[in-house]
DOMAR-901256 format. One record per residue (C-alpha): x, z, y. Coordinates in steps of 0.5 Angstrom, whole numbers, padded with zeros to 4 digits, always signed. Layout:
XZY;...
This chain:
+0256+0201+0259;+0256+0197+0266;+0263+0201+0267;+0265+0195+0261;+0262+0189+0265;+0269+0186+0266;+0271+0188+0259;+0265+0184+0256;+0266+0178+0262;+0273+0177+0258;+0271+0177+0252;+0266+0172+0252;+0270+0167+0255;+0276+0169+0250;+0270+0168+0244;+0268+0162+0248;+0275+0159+0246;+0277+0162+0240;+0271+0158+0238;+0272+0152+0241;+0279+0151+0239;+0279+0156+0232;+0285+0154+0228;+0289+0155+0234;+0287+0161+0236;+0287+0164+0229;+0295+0164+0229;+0296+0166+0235;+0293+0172+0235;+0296+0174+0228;+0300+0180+0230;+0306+0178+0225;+0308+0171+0227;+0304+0169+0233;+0303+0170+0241;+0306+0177+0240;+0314+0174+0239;+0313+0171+0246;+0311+0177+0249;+0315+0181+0254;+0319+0185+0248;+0316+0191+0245;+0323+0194+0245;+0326+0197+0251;+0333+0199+0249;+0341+0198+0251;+0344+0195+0257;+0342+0189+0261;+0345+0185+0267;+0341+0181+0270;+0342+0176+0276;+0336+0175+0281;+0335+0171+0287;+0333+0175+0293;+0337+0181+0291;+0342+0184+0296;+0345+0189+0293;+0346+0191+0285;+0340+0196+0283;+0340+0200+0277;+0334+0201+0273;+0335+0207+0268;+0329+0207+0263;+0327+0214+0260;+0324+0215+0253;+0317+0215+0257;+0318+0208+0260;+0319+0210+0267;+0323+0207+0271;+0328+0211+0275;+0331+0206+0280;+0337+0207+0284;+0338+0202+0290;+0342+0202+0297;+0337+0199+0301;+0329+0200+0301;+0329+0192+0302;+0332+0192+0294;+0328+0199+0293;+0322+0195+0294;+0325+0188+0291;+0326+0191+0284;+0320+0196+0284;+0316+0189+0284;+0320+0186+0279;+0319+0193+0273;+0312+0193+0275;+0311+0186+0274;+0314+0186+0267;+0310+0192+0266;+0303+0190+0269;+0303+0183+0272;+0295+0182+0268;+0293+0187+0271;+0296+0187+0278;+0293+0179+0279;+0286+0182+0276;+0286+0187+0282;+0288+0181+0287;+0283+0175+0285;+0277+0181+0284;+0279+0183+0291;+0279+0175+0293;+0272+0174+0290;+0277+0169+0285;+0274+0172+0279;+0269+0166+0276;+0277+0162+0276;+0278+0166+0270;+0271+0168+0267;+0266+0162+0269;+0259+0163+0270;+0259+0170+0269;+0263+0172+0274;+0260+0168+0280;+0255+0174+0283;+0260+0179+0282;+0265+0173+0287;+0260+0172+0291;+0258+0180+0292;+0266+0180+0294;+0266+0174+0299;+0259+0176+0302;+0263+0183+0304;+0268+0180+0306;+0274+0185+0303;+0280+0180+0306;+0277+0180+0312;+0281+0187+0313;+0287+0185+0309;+0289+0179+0314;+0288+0183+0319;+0292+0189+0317;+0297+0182+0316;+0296+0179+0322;+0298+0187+0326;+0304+0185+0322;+0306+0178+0323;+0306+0181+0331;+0311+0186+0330;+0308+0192+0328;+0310+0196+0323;+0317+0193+0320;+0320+0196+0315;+0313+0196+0311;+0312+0188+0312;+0320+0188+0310;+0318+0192+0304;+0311+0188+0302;+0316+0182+0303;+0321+0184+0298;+0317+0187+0293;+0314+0181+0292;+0320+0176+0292;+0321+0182+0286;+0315+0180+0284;+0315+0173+0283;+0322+0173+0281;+0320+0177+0274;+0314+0172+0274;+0319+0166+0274;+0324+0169+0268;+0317+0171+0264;+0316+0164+0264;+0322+0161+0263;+0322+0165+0257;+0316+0164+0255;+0314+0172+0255;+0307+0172+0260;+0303+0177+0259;+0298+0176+0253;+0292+0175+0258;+0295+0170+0260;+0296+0165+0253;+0290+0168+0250;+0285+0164+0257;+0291+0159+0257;+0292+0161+0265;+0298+0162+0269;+0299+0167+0275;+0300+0164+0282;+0305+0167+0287;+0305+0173+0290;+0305+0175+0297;+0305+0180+0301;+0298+0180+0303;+0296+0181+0296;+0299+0188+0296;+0293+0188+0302;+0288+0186+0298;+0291+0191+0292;+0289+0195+0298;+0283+0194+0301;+0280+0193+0293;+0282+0201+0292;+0280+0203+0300;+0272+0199+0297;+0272+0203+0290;+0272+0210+0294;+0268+0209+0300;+0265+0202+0298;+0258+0206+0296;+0251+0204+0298;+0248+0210+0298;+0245+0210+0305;+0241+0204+0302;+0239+0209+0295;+0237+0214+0300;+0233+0209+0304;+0230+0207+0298;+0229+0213+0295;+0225+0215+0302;+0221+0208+0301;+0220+0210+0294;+0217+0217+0295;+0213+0216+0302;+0209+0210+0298;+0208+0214+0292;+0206+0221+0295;+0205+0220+0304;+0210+0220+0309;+0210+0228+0309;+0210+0229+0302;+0216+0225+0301;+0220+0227+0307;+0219+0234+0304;+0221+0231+0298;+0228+0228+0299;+0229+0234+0304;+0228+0238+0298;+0233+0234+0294;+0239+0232+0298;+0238+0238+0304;+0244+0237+0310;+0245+0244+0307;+0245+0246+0300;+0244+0253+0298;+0249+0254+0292;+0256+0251+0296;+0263+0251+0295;+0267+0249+0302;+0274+0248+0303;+0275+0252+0308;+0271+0259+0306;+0266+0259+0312;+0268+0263+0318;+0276+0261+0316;+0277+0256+0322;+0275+0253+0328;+0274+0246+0329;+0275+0241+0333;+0270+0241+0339;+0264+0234+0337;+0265+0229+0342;+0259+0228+0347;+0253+0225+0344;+0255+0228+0336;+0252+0235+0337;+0245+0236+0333;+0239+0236+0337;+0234+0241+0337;+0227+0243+0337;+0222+0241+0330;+0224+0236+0326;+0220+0230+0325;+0218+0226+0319;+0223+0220+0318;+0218+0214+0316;+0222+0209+0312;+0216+0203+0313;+0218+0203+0320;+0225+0200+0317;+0225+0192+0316;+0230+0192+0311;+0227+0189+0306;+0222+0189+0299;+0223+0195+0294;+0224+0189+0289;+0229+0186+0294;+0232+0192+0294;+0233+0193+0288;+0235+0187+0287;+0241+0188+0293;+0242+0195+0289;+0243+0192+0281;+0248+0186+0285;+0252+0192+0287;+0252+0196+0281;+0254+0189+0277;+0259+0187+0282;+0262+0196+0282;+0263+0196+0275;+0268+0190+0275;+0272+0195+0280;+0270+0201+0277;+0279+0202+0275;+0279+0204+0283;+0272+0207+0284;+0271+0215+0285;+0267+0219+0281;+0267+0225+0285;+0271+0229+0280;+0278+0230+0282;+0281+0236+0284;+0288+0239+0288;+0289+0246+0290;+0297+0249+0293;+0299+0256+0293;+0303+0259+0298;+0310+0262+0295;+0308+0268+0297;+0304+0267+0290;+0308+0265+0285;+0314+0267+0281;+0318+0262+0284;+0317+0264+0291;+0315+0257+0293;+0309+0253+0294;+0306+0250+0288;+0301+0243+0288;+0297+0241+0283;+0293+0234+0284;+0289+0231+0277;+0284+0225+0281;+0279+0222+0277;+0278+0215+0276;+0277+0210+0271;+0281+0211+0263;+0283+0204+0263;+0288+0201+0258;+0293+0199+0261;+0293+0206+0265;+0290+0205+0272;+0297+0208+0275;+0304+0206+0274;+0309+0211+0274;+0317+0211+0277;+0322+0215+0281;+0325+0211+0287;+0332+0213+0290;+0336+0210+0295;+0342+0212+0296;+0349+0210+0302;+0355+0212+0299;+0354+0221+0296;+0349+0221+0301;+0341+0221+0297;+0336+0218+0303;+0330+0217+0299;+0328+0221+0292;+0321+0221+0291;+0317+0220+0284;+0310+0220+0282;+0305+0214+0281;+0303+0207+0284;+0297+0203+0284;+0300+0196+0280;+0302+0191+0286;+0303+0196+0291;+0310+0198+0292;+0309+0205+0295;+0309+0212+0291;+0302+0214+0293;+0300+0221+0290;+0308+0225+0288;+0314+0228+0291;+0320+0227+0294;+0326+0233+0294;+0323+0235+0301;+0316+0235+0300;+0309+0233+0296;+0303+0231+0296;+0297+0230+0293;+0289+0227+0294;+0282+0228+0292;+0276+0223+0296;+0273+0226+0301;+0266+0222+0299;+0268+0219+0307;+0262+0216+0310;+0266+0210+0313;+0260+0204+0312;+0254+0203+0316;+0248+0198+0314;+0244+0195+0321;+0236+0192+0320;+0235+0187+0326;+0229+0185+0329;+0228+0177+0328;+0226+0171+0333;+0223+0169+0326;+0225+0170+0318;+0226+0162+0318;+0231+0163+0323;+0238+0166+0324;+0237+0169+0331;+0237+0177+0332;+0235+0181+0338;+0240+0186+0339;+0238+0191+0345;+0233+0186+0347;+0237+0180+0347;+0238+0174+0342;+0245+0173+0339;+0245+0166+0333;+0249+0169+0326;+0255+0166+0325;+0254+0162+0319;+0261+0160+0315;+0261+0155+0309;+0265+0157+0304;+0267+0155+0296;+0267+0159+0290;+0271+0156+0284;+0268+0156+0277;+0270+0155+0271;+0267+0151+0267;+0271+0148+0261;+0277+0146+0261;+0276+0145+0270;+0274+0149+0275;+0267+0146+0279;+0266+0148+0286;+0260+0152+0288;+0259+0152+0296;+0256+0158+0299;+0255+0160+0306;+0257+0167+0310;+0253+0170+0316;+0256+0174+0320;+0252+0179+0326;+0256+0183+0331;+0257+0189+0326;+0259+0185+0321;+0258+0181+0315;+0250+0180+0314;+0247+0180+0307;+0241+0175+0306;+0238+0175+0299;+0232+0176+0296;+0228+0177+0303;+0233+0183+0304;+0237+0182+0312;+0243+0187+0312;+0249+0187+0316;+0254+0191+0313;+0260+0195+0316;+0265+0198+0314;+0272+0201+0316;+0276+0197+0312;+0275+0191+0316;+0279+0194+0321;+0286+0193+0321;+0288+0201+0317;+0295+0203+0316;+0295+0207+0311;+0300+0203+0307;+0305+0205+0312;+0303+0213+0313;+0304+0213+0306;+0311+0210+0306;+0313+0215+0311;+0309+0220+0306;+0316+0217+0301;+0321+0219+0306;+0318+0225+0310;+0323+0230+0309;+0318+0236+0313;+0312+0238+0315;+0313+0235+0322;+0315+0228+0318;+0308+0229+0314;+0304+0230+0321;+0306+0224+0324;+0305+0220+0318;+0298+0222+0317;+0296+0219+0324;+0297+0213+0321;+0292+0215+0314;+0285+0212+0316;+0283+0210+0310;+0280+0211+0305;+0280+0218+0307;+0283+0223+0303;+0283+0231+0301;+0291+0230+0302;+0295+0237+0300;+0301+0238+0303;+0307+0243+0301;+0315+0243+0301;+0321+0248+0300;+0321+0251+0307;+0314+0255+0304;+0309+0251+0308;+0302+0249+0305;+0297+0245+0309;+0290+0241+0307;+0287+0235+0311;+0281+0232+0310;+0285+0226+0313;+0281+0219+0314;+0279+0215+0320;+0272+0216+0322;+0267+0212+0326;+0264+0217+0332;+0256+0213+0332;+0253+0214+0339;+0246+0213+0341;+0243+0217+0335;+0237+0222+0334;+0241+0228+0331;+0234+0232+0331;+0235+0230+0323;+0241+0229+0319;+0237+0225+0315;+0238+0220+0321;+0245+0219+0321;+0245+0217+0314;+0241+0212+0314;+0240+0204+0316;+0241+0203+0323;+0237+0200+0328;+0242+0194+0330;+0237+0191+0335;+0236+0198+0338;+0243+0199+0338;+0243+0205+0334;+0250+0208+0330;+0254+0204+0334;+0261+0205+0333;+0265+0207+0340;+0272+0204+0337;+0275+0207+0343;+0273+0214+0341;+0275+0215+0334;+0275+0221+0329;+0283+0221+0327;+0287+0225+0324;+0290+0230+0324;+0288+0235+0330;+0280+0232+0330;+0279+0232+0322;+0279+0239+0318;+0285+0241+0316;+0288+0248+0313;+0296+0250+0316;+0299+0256+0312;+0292+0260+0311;+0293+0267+0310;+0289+0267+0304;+0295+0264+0301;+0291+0258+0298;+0287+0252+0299;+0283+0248+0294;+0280+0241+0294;+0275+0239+0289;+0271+0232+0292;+0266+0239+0296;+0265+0240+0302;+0270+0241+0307;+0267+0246+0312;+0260+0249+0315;+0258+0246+0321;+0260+0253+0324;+0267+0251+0322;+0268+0243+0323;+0261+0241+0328;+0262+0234+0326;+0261+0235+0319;+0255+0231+0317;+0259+0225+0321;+0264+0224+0316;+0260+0225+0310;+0254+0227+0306;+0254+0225+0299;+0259+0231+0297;+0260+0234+0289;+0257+0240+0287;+0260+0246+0288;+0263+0248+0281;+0270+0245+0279;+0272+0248+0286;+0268+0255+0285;+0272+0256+0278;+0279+0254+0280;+0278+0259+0286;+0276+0264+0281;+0282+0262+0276;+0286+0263+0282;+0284+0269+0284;+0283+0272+0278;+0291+0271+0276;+0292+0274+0282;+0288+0280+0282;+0292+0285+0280;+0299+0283+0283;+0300+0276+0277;+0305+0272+0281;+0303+0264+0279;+0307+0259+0274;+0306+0252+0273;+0303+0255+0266;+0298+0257+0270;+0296+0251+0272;+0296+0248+0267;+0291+0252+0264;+0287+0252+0270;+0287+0244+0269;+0285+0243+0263;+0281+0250+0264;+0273+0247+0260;+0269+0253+0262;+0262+0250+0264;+0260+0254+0270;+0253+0250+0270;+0252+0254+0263;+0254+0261+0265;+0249+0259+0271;+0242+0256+0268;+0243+0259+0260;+0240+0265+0262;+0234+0263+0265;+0233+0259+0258;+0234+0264+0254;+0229+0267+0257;+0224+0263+0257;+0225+0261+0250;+0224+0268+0248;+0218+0268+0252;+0216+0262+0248;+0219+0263+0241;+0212+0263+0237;+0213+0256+0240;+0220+0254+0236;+0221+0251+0229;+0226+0253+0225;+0232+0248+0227;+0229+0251+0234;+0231+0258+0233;+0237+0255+0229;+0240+0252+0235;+0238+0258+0240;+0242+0263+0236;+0248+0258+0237;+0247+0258+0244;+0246+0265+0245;+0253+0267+0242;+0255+0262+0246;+0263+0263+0252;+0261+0257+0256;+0267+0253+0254;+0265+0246+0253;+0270+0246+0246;+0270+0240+0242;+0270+0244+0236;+0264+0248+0237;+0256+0245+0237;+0253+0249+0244;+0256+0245+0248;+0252+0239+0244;+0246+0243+0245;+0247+0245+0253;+0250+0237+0255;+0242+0235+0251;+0238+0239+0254;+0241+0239+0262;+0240+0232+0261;+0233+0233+0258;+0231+0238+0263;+0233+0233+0270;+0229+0228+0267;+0223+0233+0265;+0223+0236+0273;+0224+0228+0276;+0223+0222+0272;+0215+0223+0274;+0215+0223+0281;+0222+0217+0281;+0218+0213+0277;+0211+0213+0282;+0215+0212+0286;+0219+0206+0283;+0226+0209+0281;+0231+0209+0276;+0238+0212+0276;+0237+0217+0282;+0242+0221+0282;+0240+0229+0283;+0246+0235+0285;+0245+0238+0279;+0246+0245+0284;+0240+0243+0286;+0236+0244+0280;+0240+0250+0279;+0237+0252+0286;+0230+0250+0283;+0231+0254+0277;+0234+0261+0280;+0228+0260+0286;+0222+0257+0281;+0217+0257+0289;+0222+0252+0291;+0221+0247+0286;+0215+0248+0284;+0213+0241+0286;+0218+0238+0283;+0217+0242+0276;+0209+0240+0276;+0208+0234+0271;+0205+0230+0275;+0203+0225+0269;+0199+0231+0266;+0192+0234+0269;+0195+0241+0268;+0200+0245+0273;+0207+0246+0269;+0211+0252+0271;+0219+0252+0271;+0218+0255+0264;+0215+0251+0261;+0219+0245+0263;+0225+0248+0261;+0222+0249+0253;+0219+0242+0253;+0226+0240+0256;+0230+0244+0250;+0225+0241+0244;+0226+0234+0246;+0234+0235+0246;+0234+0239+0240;+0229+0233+0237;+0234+0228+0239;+0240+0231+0237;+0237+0232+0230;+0235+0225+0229;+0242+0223+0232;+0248+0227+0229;+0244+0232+0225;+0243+0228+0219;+0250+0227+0215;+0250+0219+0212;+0251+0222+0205;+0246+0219+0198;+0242+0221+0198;+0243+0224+0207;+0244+0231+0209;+0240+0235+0214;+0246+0239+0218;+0244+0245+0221;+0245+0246+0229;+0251+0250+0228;+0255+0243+0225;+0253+0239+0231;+0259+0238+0234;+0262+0236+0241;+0267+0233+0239;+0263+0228+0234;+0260+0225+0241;+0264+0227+0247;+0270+0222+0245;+0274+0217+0249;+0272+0211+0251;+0279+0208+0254;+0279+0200+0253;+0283+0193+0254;+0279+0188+0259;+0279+0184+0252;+0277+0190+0246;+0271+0188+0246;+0274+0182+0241;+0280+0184+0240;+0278+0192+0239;+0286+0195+0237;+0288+0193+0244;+0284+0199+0246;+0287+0206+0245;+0283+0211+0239;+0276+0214+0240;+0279+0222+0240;+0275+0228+0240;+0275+0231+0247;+0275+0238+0250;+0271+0239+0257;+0265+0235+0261;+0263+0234+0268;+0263+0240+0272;+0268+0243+0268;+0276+0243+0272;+0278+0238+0266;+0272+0233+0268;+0271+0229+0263;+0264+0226+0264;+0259+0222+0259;+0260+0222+0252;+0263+0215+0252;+0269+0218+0256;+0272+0213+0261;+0273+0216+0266;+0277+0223+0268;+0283+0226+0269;+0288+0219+0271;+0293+0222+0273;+0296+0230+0273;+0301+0233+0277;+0305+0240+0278;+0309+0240+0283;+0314+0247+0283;+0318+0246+0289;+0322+0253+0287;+0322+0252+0279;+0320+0246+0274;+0315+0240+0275;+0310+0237+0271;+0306+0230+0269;+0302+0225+0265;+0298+0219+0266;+0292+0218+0260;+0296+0212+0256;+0303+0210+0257;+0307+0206+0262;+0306+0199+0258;+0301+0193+0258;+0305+0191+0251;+0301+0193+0246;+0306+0193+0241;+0311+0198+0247;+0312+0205+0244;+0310+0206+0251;+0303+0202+0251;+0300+0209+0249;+0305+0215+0248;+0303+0219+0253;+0296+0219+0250;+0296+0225+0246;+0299+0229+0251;+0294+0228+0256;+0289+0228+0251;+0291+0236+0248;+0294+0239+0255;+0300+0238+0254;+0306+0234+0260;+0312+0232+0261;+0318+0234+0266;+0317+0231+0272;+0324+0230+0275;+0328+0228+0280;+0336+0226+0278;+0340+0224+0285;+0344+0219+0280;+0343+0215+0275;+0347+0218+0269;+0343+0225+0270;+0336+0221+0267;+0334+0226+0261;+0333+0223+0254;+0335+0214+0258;+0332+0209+0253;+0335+0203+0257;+0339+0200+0263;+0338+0194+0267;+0343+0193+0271;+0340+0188+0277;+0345+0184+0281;+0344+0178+0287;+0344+0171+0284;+0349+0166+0288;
């Protein structure tokens, strides 16, 4: 539900004038005769020439019957000029949502709803980072990135203004009864900081804090540090590292990064002065609400990639497959293209693949030399700093024994009321960590990387362009955040990994604990200050895999490494996702290899879109047992179920019941072992390693606190737990899917209760909920979280946004979830759904001319305008 806050906040305005103005409204909304004639035309066909002013050669632009443009240009300036002008035709809604969110400019649009999601973004401070990426390269640097950022936009503005002029704006646009302003280069700066904040812009020292807070109060200082420890341990038990331990050697930590020995010490959380649980939570929901309007950019920790060395596959070259994990949006969140530069025969840029909108720079893709694709490294590039205060009236802080005033900076949040926008002023503070949040009794500065001028927009430029493993190094160098699991590969045979970023290196920390290092800082006392002459960078100083002789390296948001093998391991992360999507690729991979198999894009394919639950294959025995034990216990609908789970392959098909039945019961089970010591301690929605709970279950001595009720005088075992958890899951379900809406209504046995009747898709528009056939179908889907084809939830919003097979000796393939356009009535607004949705995939091809695009639907031939 909080995924769909920006979906709702539009509706309710776009209700709000429906109402205030119906007959207007009802006929420009009939789909025959209204808004729909103006729109950008559905049909794309035929040849046209247009004349633009900014252009400084002619461009042509071949549209495929997919909607993805091959474009065809002599420059990089008119490359970039005429990306801006096809992606704004394609996408301008939703480019500008990306840009004002980033802003804290949404309340322009949406009113009254949106003013605490624009204050959250003014008091982070997102435009902080992009002005100073700006101001880097006003003075010079970079050139042929601002050149590029530069003409890109004038392509932009230039496809705005003949969308004007005809009348054709997005429908958005008419339904609120707005226009777009400008584009400049530094919205493409805050396209990016908006992404680089949904992947590393997390609260979790702040949850892990509270958690902390929460146990201690409710169970003593020890027993809950033992708690927590228990639960999130530095190391897990049952991991899956990137580099198999023993595998590499690691660069050696800076002075002062080194784990300290000798007995741990309890953290005590009261000793933090950072605020109230009930300001804390409070701090926490602002958060969430403010996430869930960028929840399009925000990770899941879901995705995965791997490459294969061509001494494995029939091709005899590398084979790199990506299929990262984000929101299912409608219009996709990527817009996908194949640029070509060319100076006479000669072919300098050829590269494919997928874009944010507003950005022009193919982010994950290929070119004919190399290809590249990312995961989130889960990098932990944002602390939090408590003070000591002179007094809570005052904005005076003690740092290291001395009293420095806030810096206070008054500023207006625009809100929409009516037909007028209203002025709302607010005040930012400022400490010397950065921006400092003052609410409901909570004091906490927040410091993040991306307020930092970062260049990652220019290393993946150079990503576009590398032509060799040496080009791709010294482009990585710029990479910084937010970091990502970047796998490499290219014709010459090499395959590489790098758990690419920037990271801070802290000082003055006791490293007794890892515990420490993660949570909220001591800012009067100089803790986890940043030296910022002594950065973590790639690409010697981070984790990083070359042309392993195992032959393949697979990344699936885990783990990078042992602290053997990388000894800063616990500076760059620690919220890392289990280790099963990266075990069950390994094992898919293996097992194809084993006797001799030589791997196929094929191949990929099916490990992609592979649903085996190996959460199943691990927890089912142990509750199969213990249902045995307790089967006198069991109801006929009880034992009806067992017998579908005991036949049971482990795949979480849509057309099979026992994944219904496994998903309710590990839900079940993970709120019988935790919801009574969360809720003691005041805590809602705490997010659990499920490989922990499997840990718990295999070692029953380990989680036997966890595993007693404590709502009960008696002592629960694990067995008992996990019957309990089964009972209520099959109660649930029978009362939810296992009554057939027939007169009179039909009781189905457990065998009917099918996966695909709830695990369905859940892709949609900003405006569906008014308008709900803007939205795409709700269609039955195979997989679920833990599987490679991770398509978590019942309502599915999120999954695989993007898949790539990249065969740099034989054929390559893609898919994005929807289609190219954000036209509703383009043949392109959906047609690459269905493919998506049952595993199948178009060619991803690389044509040097344009006459050689398959299957061309259209031709736009641009020219410069007088």
């Amino acid at each position: 539900m909080k995924k769909q806050a920006l979906g709702l906040a539009i509706s309710v305005v776009l209700l709000a004038l429906i109402v205030a103005t119906a007959a207007r409204y009802l006929s420009i909304l009939d789909p025959r005769w209204g808004i729909w004639v103006d729109t950008l035309p559905a049909v794309r066909s035929g040849r046209r020439v247009l004349h633009l002013r900014g252009l400084e050669g002619e461009v042509l632009v071949v549209w495929d019957r997919w909607g993805v443009p091959h474009i065809f240009a002599n420059s990089e300036h008119d490359l970039a000029f005429a990306f801006g002008y096809v992606q704004a035709m394609d996408r301008l809604w939703q480019m500008d949502l990306e840009r004002r969110l980033a802003s804290g400019r949404m309340a322009e649009l949406l009113g009254e709803d949106a003013f605490e999601v624009d204050l959250f973004f003014r008091a982070v401070d997102l435009r902080r980072g992009a002005e100073a990426i700006m101001a880097e390269l006003e003075a010079g640097r970079f050139p042929e990135l601002k050149a590029a950022l530069e003409a890109f936009s004038a392509g932009v503005n230039a496809a705005m203004e003949d969308m004007e002029r005809s009348g054709t704006l997005p429908v958005e646009y008419k339904l609120l009864g707005v226009k777009p302003e400008p584009w400049k280069p530094l919205d493409t700066l805050l396209v990016d900081r908006l992404i680089c904040w949904g992947l590393t812009g997390d609260f979790d020292s702040i949850y892990l804090y509270k958690l902390l807070e929460g146990l201690q109060d409710a169970f003593g200082d020890e027993k809950g540090y033992e708690a927590v420890k228990s639960l999130l341990p530095p190391d897990r038990p049952i991991d899956e590292y990137i580099i198999p331990p023993g595998g590499a050697v690691g660069p050696a930590a800076p002075s002062g990064c080194l784990p300290s020995s000798g007995t741990q010490r309890p953290v005590a959380a009261a000793r933090m002065t950072i605020g109230s649980p009930e300001g804390l939570a409070r701090l926490l929901a602002w958060w969430e609400k403010a996430m869930s309007y960028c929840s399009f950019v925000q990770g899941f920790e879901a995705s995965n990639n791997w490459v294969v060395s061509g001494a494995l596959t029939a091709s005899g070259k590398p084979i790199l497959c990506n299929d990262p994990h984000l929101a299912l949006n409608v219009p996709p969140t990527w817009y996908e293209a194949h640029l070509v530069v060319r100076s006479g025969e000669e072919v300098k840029l050829n590269v494919r693949g997928v874009a944010f909108p507003g950005v022009p720079i193919i982010i994950i893709g290929r070119n004919d030399h190399v290809a590249w694709g990312f995961t989130n490294v889960g990098a932990d590039a944002i602390d939090f700093y408590y003070y000591v205060w002179r007094s809570r009236d005052e904005y005076w802080y003690g740092p290291e024994g001395r009293w420095l005033k806030v810096e206070r900076v008054s500023d207006t949040i625009w809100v929409r009321q009516g037909g007028k926008l209203v002025a709302k002023h607010i005040t930012l503070n400022y400490t010397v960590h950065g921006p400092l949040i003052v609410r409901w009794g909570v004091r906490m500065a927040v410091k993040w990387l991306g307020h930092y001028a970062t260049f990652e927009a220019e290393a993946l430029r150079r990503y576009n362009w590398a032509r060799n493993l040496e080009d791709f190094v010294e482009a990585l160098r710029f990479f910084q955040l937010p970091a990502q699991n970047h796998v490499y590969a290219d014709v010459e045979g090499n395959i590489a990994w790098w758990a690419c970023g920037r990271y801070p290196n802290r000082t003055n920390l006791d490293r007794s604990d890892p515990l420490r290092i993660w949570l909220p800082y001591n800012g009067s006392a100089g803790e986890g200050e940043w030296n910022e002459d002594d950065w973590i960078d790639p690409p010697d100083e981070v984790p990083h895999l070359v042309n392993p002789p195992w032959g393949y390296i697979v990344t699936a948001n885990n783990r990078p490494a042992s602290t053997a093998d990388y000894s800063l391991v616990y500076e760059i992360g620690w919220t890392w996702a289990d280790y099963y999507r990266a075990r069950r690729i390994r094992e898919l991979l293996e097992g194809l290899v084993a006797n001799g198999g030589k791997l196929t894009p094929e191949d990929m394919k099916t490990i992609q879109n592979d649903v085996f639950s190996i959460p199943a294959r691990e927890f089912l025995p142990y509750l199969l047992d213990a249902l045995e034990a307790h089967a006198v216990e069991l109801e006929v609908v009880e034992r009806e179920a067992v017998e579908v789970l005991a036949s049971w392959d482990y795949y979480m098909r849509a057309d099979e019941a026992a994944p219904t039945l496994f998903a309710a019961w590990l839900q079940k089970l993970v709120d019988a072992v935790f919801n009574d010591e969360f809720s003691r301690a005041g805590l809602e929605d705490v997010k659990v390693p499920i490989s922990m709970l499997e840990y718990f279950v295999k070692h029953p001595e380990a989680g036997a606190w966890w595993f007693d009720d404590k709502d009960t005088p008696d002592v629960e075992d694990r067995d008992t737990i996990m019957v309990r958890a089964f009972k209520e899951a099959v109660e649930e379900l029978r009362r939810t899917i296992g009554i057939e809406r027939t007169h009179p209504p039909r009781p189905l046995p457990p065998s009917e209760w099918k996966w695909g009747r709830v695990h369905r898709l859940k892709a949609q528009h900003v405006m569906g909920s008014v308008l709900p056939w803007l939205n795409y179908p709700r269609l039955s889907l195979d997989g679920w979280r833990h599987c490679v084809n991770n398509l978590g939830g019942l309502d599915v919003d999120h999954g695989p946004s993007w898949r790539q097979i990249v065969d740099l000796g034989g054929e390559s393939w893609c898919v994005i979830p929807g289609g190219q356009s954000g036209n509703p009535f383009s043949s392109h607004y959906a047609d690459q759904l269905e493919l998506w949705a049952s595993g199948r995939y178009k060619a991803m091809e690389l044509p040097e001319r344009p006459g050689d695009v398959s299957e061309p639907e259209a031709l736009w031939r641009l020219k410069p305008k007088g």
